[in-house]
C-alpha positions in Angstrom: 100.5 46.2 28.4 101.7 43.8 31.3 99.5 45.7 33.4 96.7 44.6 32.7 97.7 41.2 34.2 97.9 42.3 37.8 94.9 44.6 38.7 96.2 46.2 41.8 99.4 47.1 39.8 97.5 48.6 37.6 95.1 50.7 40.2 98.8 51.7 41.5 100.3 52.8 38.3 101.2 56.4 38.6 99.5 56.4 34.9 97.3 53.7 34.1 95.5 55.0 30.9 98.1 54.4 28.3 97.4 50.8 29.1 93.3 51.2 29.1 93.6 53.0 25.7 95.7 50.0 24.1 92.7 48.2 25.4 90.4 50.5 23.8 92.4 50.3 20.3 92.2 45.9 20.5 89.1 43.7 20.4 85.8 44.3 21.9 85.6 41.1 24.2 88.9 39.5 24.7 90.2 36.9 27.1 93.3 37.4 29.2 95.0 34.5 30.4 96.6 34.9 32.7 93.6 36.4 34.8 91.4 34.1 33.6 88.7 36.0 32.4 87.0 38.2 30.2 88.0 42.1 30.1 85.4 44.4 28.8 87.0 48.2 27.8 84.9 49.5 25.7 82.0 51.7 26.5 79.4 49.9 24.4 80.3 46.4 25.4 80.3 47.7 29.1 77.1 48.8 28.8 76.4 45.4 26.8 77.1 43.9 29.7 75.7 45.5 32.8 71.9 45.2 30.7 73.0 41.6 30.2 70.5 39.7 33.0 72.5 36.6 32.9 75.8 38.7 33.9 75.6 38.9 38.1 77.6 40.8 40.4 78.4 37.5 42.2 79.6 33.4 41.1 76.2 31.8 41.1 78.0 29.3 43.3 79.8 31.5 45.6 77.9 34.0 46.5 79.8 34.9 49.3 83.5 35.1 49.5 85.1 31.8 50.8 87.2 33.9 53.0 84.2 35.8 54.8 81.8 33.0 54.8 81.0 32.0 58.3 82.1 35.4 60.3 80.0 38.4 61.0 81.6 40.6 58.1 80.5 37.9 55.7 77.4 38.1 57.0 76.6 41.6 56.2 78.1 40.9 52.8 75.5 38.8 51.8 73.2 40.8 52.7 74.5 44.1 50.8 71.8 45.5 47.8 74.8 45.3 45.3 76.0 42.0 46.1 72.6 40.3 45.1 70.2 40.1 42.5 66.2 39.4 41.7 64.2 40.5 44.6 67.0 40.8 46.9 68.3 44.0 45.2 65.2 45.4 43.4 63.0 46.6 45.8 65.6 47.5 48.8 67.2 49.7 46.0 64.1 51.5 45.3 63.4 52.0 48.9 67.8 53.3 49.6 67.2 55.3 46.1 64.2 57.3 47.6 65.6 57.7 50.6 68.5 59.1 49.5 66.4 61.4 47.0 65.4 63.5 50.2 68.6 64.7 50.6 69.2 67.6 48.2 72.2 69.1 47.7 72.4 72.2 50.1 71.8 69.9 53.0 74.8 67.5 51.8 77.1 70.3 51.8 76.4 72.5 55.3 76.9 68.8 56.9 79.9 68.0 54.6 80.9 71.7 55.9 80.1 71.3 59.6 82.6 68.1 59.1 85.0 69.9 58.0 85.1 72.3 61.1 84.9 69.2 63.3 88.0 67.5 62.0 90.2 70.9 61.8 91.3 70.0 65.5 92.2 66.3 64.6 94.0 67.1 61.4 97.0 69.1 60.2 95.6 69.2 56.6 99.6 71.0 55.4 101.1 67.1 56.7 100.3 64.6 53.6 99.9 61.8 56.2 97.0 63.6 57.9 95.2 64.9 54.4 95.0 61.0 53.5 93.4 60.3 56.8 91.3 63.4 56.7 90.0 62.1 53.3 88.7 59.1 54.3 87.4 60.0 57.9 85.5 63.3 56.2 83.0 60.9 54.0 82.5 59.0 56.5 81.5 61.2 59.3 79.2 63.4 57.0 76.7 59.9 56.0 76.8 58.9 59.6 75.8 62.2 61.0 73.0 62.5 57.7 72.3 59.0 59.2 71.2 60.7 63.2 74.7 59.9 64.9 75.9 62.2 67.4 79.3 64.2 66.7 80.9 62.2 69.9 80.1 58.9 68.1 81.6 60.1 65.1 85.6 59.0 65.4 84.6 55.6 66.5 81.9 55.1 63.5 84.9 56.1 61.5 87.0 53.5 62.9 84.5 50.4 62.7 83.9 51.6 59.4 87.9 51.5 58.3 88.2 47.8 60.0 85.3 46.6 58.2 85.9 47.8 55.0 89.7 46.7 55.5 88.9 43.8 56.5 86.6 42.3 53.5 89.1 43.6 50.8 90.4 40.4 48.4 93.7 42.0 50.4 92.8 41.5 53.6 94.6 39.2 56.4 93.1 37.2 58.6 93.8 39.7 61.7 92.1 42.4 59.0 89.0 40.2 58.8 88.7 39.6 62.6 88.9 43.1 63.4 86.4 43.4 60.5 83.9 41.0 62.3 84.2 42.5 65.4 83.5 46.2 63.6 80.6 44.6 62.3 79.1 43.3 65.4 79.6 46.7 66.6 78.1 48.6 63.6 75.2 46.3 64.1 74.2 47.5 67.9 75.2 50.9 67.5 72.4 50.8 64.2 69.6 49.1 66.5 70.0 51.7 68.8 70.1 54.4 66.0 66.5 52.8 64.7 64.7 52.6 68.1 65.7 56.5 67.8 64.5 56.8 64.2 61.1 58.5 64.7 62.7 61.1 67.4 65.4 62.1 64.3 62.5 62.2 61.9 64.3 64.3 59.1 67.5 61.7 59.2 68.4 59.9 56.3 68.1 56.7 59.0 64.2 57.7 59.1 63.6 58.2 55.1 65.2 54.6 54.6 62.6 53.0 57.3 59.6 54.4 55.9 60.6 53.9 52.2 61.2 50.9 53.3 58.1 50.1 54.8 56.3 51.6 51.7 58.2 49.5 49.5 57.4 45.9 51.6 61.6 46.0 52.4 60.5 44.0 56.1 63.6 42.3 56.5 65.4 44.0 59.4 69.0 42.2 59.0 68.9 43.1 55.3 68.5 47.0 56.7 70.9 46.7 59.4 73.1 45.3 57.1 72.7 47.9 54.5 73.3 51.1 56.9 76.8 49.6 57.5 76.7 49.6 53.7 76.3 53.2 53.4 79.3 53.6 55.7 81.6 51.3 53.8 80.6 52.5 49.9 81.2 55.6 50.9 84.9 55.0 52.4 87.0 54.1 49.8 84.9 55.1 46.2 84.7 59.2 48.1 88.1 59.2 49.4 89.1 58.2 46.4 87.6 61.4 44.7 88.2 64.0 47.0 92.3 62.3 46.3 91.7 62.3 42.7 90.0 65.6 42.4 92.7 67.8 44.8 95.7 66.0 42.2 93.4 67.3 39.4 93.5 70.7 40.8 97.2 70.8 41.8 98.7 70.0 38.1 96.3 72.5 36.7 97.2 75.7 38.8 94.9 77.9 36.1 91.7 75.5 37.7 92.3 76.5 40.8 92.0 80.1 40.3 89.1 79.9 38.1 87.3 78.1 40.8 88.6 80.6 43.6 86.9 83.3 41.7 83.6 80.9 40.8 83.2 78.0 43.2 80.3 76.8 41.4 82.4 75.5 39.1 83.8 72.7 41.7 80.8 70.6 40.1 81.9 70.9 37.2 85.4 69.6 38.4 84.0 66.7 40.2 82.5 65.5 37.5 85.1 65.7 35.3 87.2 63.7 37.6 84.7 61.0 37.5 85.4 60.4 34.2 89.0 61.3 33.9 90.3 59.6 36.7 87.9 58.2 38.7 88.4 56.4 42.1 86.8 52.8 40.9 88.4 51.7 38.1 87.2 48.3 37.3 84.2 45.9 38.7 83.5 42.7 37.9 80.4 40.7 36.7 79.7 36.5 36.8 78.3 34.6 33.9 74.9 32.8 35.1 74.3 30.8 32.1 75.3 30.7 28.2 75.2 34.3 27.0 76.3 36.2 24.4 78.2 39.2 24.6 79.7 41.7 22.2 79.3 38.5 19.6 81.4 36.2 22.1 79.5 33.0 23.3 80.2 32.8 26.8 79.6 29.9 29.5 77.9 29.4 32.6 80.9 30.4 35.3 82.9 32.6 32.9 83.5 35.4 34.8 84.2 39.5 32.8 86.6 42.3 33.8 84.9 45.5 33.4 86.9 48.4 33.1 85.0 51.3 33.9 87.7 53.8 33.8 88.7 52.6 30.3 85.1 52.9 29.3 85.4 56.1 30.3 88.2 57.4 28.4 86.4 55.8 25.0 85.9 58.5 22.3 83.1 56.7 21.2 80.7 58.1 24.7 83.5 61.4 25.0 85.3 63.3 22.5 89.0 64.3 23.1 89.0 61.9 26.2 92.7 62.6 27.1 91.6 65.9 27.5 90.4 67.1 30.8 87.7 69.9 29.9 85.9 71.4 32.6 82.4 71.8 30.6 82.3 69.0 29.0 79.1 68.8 27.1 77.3 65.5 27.2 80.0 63.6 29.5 79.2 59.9 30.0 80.4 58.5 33.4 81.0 55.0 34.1 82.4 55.0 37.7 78.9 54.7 39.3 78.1 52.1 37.1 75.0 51.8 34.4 71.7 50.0 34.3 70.1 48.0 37.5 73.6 47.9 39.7 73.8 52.4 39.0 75.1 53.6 42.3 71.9 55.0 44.4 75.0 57.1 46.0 76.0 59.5 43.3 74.9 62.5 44.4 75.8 62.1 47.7 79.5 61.1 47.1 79.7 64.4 44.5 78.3 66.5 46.8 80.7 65.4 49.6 83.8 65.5 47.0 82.9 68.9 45.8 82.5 70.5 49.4 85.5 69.3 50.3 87.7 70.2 47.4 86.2 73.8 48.1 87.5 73.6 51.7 90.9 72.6 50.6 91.4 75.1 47.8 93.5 77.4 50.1 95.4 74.8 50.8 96.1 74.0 47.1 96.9 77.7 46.4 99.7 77.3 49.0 101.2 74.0 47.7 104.7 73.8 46.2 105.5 70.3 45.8 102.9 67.2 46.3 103.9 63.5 46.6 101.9 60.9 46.3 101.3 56.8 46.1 98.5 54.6 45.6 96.7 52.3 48.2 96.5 49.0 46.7 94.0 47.6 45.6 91.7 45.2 43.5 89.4 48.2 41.9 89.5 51.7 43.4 92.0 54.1 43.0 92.8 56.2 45.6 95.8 58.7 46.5 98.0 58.2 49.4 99.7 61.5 50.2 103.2 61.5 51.6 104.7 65.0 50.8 103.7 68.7 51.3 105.8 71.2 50.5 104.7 74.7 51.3 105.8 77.5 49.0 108.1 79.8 51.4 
């Protein structure tokens, strides 16, 4: 289980889970070494410690990263709902929840849809270089339309998104987080523009959020501006990752793919399945305010706790026969969004997106022979490089 002490290898293993399920079978709390910290596994002590009010999403003392602080990118950073806490999260989360309650499912997928036929020109979907790139521009492009931007403005919203996202990752370089600032800056004016066009695009998610966030007494305009480029950069990786996840899922089980042909309301199903199977955040992290106890360890002020989500997720405690990937699953718990006042607002959207994809790709799939793939590294998310399609002749 050597794993376990470098997180990106792990995200990049070809099959982490044997390692998360000797987790599972070991002690509720323990402390690695080597990572200096605590690693949470199980379901019940990950939900222990997301209701914990004492355990933050961010060191008490650094509530930036030291490598942002100072530049533009950091700037929006701090300013991101899930990176704070008190009444810096709680009421802009129940103003980006509502907002994002107006957008039912239908209208999620004729935009993911109408992306689709947008990017067929860019992308050669039978090249495995392009279906990687398709996977993360596709997300992308479908909130900033729902957003009010213009198709034309699409492949450069794409690209500032990319830098910034790129560029604030724990494996970033410094040209990363440049390009990351000046994406930022970019994001920023493009936005300001996009609000002083808000009441012409009155159905646009862009609209919702400003009158939600008027209702709920959200006033702070860099906190907003700064949370639309959020929308863009949760989206990237954590959706990619699940379209990726979810098309593997489909090519090793050939016999899924032609149930779904002949019933594609059971893509849903799919999705969710590969939330909890192999879902594209694995792990998240959460900083110890002040003495706490958790799963019957005392823990400190500054201690800082590895939650593995996907580990939680493979618990037999929350899902029976967890190895097992079951299509109807009755009373599947997911972990990937996350639990109690840090739950993804974006759920819905990013299983919407994911399913209307996969549907668009299924006649690719049925035409597949051979598939090779990598991982991107990476700290927590898990998400499927493609490097090989092989068409059956």
């Amino acid at each position: 289980m050597n794993s376990i002490n470098s997180i990106a290898a792990l995200n990049t293993a070809t099959n982490p889970y044997p390692d998360y399920c000797a987790l599972l079978s070991g002690p509720e709390l323990v402390f690695n070494e080597q990572l200096q910290c605590w690693v949470a596994s199980r379901a019940a002590v990950v939900d222990e410690v997301f209701n914990n009010p004492y355990c933050l999403v961010r060191p008490s003392a650094e509530q930036v990263p030291k490598t942002l602080v100072g530049s533009s990118a950091g700037d929006i950073f701090a300013r991101l709902i899930r990176m704070n806490e008190g009444n810096a999260h709680a009421c802009p989360k129940l103003a980006t929840l509502k907002a994002l309650n107006t957008l039912d499912g239908l209208r999620i997928s004729i935009c993911t849809n109408e992306m689709i036929a947008l990017l067929a020109a860019k992308y050669a979907l039978s090249d495995g270089a392009y279906l990687a790139a398709w996977m993360f521009d596709l997300p992308i492009y479908v909130v900033a339309k729902l957003l009010g931007f213009n198709d034309v403005e699409l492949p450069r919203v794409a690209e500032w998104a990319r830098d910034f996202v790129c560029g604030i990752s724990p494996l970033g370089n410094a040209e990363q987080l440049n390009s990351a600032s000046v994406a930022a800056r970019a994001l920023l004016l493009r936005f300001r523009v996009l609000i002083e066009c808000a009441p012409v695009q009155e159905k646009s998610l862009l609209s919702h959020l400003l009158q939600e966030a008027q209702l709920a007494g959200w006033d702070n305009c860099d906190a907003i501006l700064a949370n639309l480029i959020g929308f863009l950069s949760q989206t990237y990786e954590a959706t990619a990752g699940l379209i990726g996840n979810g098309f593997i899922a489909l090519f090793n089980r050939p016999e899924l793919q032609l149930l779904i042909s002949r019933d594609i309301s059971q893509m849903d199903h799919l999705v969710q399945e590969v939330c909890r199977f192999d879902p594209p955040v694995q792990n998240t992290r959460r900083f110890v305010a002040q003495a706490t106890i958790v799963a019957n360890q005392h823990l400190q002020a500054g201690d800082s706790i590895l939650v593995l989500l996907a580990a939680a997720s493979r618990d037999e405690q929350v899902n029976a026969r967890p190895d097992e990937f079951i299509l109807e699953r009755t009373n599947r718990r997911l972990f990937v969004f996350g639990h109690g006042r840090h739950a993804c607002p974006g759920q819905n959207l990013s299983c919407t997106i994911a399913s209307a994809a996969l549907s668009g790709l299924l006649p690719l799939l049925v035409d597949i022979k051979q598939l090779n793939w990598t991982y991107r590294p990476s700290f927590n998310v898990r998400v499927p490089e493609f490097t090989v399609i092989t068409k059956r002749s």
